[in-house]
C-alpha positions in Angstrom: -19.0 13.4 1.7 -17.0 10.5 -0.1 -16.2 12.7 -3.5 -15.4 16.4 -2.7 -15.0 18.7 -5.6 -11.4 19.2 -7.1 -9.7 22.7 -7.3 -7.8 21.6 -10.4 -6.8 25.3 -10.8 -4.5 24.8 -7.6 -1.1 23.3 -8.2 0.2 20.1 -6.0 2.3 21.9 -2.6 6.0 21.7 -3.1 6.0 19.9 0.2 3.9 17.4 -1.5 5.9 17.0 -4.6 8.5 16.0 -2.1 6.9 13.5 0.0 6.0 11.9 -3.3 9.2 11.4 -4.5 9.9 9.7 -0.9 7.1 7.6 -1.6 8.4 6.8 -4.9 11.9 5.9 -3.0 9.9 3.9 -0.5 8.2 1.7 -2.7 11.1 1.3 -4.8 13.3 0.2 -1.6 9.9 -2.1 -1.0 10.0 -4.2 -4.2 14.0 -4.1 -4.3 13.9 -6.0 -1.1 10.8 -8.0 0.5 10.7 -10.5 -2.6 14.3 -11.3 -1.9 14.0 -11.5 2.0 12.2 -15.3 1.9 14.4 -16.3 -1.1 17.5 -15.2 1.1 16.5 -16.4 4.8 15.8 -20.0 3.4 18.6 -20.1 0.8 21.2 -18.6 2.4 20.6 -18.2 6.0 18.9 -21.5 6.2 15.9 -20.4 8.4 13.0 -22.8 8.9 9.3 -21.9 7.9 8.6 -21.0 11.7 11.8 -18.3 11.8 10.9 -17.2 8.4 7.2 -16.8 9.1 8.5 -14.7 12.5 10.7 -12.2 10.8 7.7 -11.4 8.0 5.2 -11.2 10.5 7.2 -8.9 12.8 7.5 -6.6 9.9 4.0 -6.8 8.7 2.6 -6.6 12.8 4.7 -3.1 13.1 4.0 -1.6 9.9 0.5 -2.2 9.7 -0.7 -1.8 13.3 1.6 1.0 15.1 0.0 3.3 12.3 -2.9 3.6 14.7 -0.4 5.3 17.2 1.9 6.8 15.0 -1.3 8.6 13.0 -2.5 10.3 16.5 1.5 11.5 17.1 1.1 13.5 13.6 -2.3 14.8 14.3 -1.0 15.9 17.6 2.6 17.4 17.2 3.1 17.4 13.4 4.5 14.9 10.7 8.3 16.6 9.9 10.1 14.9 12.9 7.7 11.0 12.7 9.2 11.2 8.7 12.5 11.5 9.8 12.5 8.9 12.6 10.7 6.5 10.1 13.5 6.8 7.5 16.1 6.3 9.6 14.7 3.4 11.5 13.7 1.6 7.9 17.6 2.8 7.2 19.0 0.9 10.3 16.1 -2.2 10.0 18.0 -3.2 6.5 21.4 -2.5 7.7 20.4 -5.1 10.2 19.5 -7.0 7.5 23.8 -6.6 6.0 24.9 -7.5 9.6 23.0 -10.1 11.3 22.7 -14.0 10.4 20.5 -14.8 13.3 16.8 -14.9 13.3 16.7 -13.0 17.1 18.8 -10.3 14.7 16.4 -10.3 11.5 13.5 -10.3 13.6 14.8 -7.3 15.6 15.7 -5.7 12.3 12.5 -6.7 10.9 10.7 -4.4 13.6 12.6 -1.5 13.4 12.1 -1.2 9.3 8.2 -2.2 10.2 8.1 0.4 12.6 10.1 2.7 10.0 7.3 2.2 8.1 4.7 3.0 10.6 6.5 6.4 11.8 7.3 7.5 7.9 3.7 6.4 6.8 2.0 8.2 9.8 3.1 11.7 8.9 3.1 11.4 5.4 -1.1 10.3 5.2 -1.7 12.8 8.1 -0.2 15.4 5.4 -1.8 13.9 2.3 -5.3 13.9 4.1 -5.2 17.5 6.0 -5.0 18.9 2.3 -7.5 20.7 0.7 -10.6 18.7 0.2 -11.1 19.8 -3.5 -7.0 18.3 -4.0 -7.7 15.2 -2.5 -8.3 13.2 -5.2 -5.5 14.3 -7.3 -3.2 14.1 -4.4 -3.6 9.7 -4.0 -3.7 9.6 -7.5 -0.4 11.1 -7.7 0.5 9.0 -4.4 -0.3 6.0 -6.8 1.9 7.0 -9.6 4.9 7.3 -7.5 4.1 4.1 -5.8 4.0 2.2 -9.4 7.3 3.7 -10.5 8.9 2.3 -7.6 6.9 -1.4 -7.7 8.6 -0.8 -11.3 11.9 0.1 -10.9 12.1 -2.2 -7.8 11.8 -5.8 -8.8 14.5 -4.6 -11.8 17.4 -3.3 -9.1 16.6 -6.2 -6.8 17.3 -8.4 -9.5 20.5 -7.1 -10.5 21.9 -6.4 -6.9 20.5 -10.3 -6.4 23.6 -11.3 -9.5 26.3 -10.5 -7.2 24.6 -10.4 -3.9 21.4 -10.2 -2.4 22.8 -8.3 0.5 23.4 -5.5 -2.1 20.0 -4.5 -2.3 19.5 -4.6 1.4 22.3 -1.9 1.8 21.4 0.1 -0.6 18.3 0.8 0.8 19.8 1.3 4.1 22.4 3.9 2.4 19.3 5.1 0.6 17.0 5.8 3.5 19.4 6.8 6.3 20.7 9.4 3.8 17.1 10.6 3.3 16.6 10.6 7.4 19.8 12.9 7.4 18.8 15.2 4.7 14.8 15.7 6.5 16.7 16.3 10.2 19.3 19.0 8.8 16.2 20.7 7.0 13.0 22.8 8.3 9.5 21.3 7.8 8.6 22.1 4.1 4.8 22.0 4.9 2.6 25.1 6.0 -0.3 22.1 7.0 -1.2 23.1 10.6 -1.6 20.4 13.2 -3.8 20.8 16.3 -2.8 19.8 19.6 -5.4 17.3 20.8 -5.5 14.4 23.7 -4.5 11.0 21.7 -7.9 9.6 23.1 -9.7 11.9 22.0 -8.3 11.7 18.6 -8.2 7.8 18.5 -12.1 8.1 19.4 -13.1 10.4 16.7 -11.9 7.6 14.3 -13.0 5.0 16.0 -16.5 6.1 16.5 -17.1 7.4 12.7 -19.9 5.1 11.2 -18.7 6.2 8.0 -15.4 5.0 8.5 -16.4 1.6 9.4 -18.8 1.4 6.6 -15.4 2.2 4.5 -13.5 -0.5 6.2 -16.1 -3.1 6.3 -16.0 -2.3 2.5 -12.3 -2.4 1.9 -12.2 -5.8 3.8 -12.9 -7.9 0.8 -9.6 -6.0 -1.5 -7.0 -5.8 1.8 -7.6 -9.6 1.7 -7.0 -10.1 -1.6 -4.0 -7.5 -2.4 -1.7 -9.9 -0.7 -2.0 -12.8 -2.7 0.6 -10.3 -5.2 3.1 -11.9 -2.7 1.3 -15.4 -1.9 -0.3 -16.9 -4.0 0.1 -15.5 -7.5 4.0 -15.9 -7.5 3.6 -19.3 -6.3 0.8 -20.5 -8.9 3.3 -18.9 -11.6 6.3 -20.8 -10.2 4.6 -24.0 -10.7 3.6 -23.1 -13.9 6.8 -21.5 -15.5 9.4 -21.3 -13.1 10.7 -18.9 -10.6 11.6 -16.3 -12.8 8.0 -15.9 -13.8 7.3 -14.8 -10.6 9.5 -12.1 -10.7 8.5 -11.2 -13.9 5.1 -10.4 -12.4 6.2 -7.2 -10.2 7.5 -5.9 -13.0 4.7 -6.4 -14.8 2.2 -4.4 -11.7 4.8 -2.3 -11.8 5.2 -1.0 -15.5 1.2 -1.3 -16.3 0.3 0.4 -13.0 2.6 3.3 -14.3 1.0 3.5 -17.8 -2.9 3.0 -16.5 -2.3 5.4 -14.2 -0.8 8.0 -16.2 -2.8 7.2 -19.5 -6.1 7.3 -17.5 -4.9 9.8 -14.5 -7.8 12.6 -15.1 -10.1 10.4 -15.9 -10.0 8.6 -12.7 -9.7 11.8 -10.7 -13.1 13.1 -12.6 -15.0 10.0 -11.6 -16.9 8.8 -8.3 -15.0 6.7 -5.8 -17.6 5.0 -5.0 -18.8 4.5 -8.6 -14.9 3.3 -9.1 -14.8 1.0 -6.2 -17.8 -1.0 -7.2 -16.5 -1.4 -11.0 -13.2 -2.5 -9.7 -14.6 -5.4 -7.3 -16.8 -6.5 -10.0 -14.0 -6.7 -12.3 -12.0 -8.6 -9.8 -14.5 -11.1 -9.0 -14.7 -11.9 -13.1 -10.6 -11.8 -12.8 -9.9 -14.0 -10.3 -12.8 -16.4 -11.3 -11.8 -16.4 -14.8 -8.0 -18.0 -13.6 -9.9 -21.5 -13.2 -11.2 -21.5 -16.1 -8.6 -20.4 -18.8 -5.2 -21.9 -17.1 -1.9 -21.4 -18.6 0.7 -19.1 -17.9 -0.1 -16.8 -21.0 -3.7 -16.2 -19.6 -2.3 -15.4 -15.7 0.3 -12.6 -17.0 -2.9 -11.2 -18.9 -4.4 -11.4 -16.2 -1.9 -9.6 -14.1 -3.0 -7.2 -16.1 -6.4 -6.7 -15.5 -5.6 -7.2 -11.7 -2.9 -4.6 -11.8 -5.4 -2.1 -13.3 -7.8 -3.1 -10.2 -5.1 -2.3 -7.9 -4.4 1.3 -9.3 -8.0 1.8 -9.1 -8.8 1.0 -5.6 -5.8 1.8 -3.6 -6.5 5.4 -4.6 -9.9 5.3 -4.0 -10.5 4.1 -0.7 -7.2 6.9 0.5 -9.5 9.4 -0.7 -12.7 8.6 0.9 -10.8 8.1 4.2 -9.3 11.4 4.0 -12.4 12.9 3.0 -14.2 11.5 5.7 -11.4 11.8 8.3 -12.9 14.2 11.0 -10.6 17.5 11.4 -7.6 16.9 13.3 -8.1 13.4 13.1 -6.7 12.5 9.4 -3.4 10.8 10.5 -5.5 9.0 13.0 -8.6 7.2 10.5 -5.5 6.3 8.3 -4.3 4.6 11.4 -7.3 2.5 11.1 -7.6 2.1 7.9 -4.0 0.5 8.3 -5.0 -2.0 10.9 -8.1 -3.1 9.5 -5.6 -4.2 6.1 -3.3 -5.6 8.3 -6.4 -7.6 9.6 -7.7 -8.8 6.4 -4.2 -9.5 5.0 -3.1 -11.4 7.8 -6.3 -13.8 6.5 -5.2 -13.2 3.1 -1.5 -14.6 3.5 -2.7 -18.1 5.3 -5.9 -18.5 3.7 -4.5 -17.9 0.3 -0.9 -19.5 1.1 -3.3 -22.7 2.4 -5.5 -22.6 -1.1 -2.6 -22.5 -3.3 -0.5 -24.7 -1.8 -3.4 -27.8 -0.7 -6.4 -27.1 -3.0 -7.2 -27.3 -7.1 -7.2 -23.9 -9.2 -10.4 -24.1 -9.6 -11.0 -24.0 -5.7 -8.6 -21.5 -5.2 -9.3 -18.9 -7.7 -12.9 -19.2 -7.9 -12.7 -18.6 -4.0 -10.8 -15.4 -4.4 -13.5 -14.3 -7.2 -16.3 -14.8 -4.7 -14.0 -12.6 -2.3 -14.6 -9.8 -5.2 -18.3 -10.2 -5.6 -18.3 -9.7 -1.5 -16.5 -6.7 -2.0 -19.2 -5.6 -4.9 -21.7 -6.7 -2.4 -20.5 -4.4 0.6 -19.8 -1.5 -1.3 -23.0 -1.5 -2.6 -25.0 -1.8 0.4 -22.6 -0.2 3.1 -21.0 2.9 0.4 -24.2 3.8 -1.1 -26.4 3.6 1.7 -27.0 5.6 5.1 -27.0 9.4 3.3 -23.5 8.6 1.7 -23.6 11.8 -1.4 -21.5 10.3 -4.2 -21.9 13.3 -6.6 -19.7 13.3 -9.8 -16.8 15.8 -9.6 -15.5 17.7 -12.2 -12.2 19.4 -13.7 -12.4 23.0 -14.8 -8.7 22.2 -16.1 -6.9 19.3 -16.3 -3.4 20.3 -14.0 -1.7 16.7 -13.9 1.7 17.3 -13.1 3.2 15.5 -9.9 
């Protein structure tokens, strides 16, 4: 069942409120920092495109792909002490980042915040999907709004830690998370989620053997390869347009718009289908992204930043909840696992093929490409989300409790 009823009479868990504010930290720490790495490796530390592409990748390879291991250690033995080791790994990963000039350092730093990432990101979705179905919903959406304050308040510290020093931002965030780490090991597990005690096979195969979970990720293909042109190519088709600082200007902009859809439309988009949601939001991103060809011009991309931005908000939340809701018991930390490799997947072909489109082919080419990308999505979810028995029954809201 893809859209389980929500208890809107239930308030969020205090635990949850917390892990929310961390995600909010987290994502904050994230936009401060990642659009600065590439600026400051080939600026300042003079790396080449192979040592550049090294250190990203490492980060991106641990992050996205230890999640399949670090999922199973939560199902099994409990998320409180995988959030601590993630902050403080992400914590020493960008104090790595203050210390070392080398690329054999920056690409070992790069894999400790990665696998920071991975650990933190583990036990936090085991939590968020072992609540109770009929929360579900409301939980990602809130997961969502904490994750756009941060894309908002990110990009704006960044840039004024980047005025006297770039290095600024990366110790903050090491201050920032190693502080947090400190704070979660001095203090008892918050949650009252119970976590059983099953073989890692066991729980790797129940996610890996769940049709319905494939059908999700086969759908969810199409968007994991098009989320990471936020950081390919839309700040490089800005830059040639209007200069580096409009590609800066764009994180701000998914960050601030995020923030207000989400929290002008937030009941709304918990009463609705996710499956009903996920088909309107490819469709709209295969007009989007086709529409860039055709009505160039830098006014025209920040609008539509927009409309992309509101695409975003509307499928990240989406496709968290149908995993969760899907997720067999005791396996929840697990089938995010998956879900995180199969993105890593598909935005490992999003970074080269749309770093090669930008960078080699017209506008037209490129963008009209990524729309048919988002009429494959439409496609997918349509036949793979709607088919094989998959009940997508509209939920409903006795009383609207939106408070994070």
């Amino acid at each position: 069942m893809l859209n389980p009823p929500i208890a809107s009479s239930q308030a969020l868990p205090a635990a949850i409120r917390r892990l929310l504010v961390m995600q909010g930290m987290m994502n904050t720490s994230h936009f401060m920092t990642i659009p600065l790495l590439a600026i400051y490796m080939s600026a300042q530390l003079q790396f080449g495109a192979a040592a550049l592409a090294a250190v990203m990748s490492a980060n991106l390879i641990c992050a996205q792909f230890l999640p399949l291991l670090t999922g199973v250690i939560a199902d099994r033995l409990g998320s409180h002490g995988l959030v601590t080791v993630g902050l403080g790994l992400r914590g020493i990963g960008f104090l790595g980042f203050c210390i070392f000039d080398s690329v054999v350092g920056w690409v070992g730093s790069a894999m400790l915040a990665g696998t920071g990432v991975a650990c933190y990101e583990g036990g936090v979705y085991a939590v968020f999907g072992k609540q109770p179905k009929g929360l579900l919903s409301r939980v990602f959406a809130a997961n969502n709004q904490m994750l756009n304050i941060g894309a908002a308040a990110g990009p704006i510290i960044g840039g004024l830690a980047g005025m006297l020093d770039i290095r600024w931002a990366f110790a903050i965030s090491a201050a920032l998370f190693i502080g947090l780490a400190s704070v979660s090991a001095l203090t008892k597990p918050a949650s009252t989620i119970s976590f059983e005690s099953q073989p890692i096979l066991k729980a790797l195969k129940a996610a890996g053997s769940h049709r319905g979970l494939w059908r999700l990720m086969l759908a969810a293909l199409p968007w994991f390869f098009l989320f990471p042109q936020l950081y390919v190519a839309f700040p490089v088709y800005a830059a040639k347009m209007a200069g580096p600082h409009a590609a800066s200007a764009l994180y701000v902009i998914n960050g601030v718009v995020g923030l207000i859809f989400l929290t002008a439309l937030k009941r709304q988009l918990v009463e609705s289908r996710p499956v009903s949601l996920v088909m309107g939001a490819y469709l709209a991103a295969a007009v989007a992204f086709a529409s860039v060809s055709m009505l160039p011009g830098i006014i025209w991309f920040l609008m539509f930043m927009v409309v992309y931005t509101m695409i975003e908000t509307i499928l990240l939340p989406a496709f968290e909840t149908m995993t969760a809701s899907l997720a067999p018991e005791g396996s929840q930390g697990a089938c995010f696992g998956v879900l995180n490799a199969a993105g890593a997947l598909g935005g490992s072909a999003g970074y080269y093929v749309g770093s090669w489109l930008v960078l080699n082919r017209s506008p037209a080419e490129t963008w009209l490409s990524f729309g048919a990308i988002g009429l494959l999505g439409l496609i997918l979810s349509l036949f793979l989300l709607r088919s094989h028995g998959v009940l997508d029954a509209r939920t409903s809201l006795a009383e609207s409790r939106d408070g994070i």
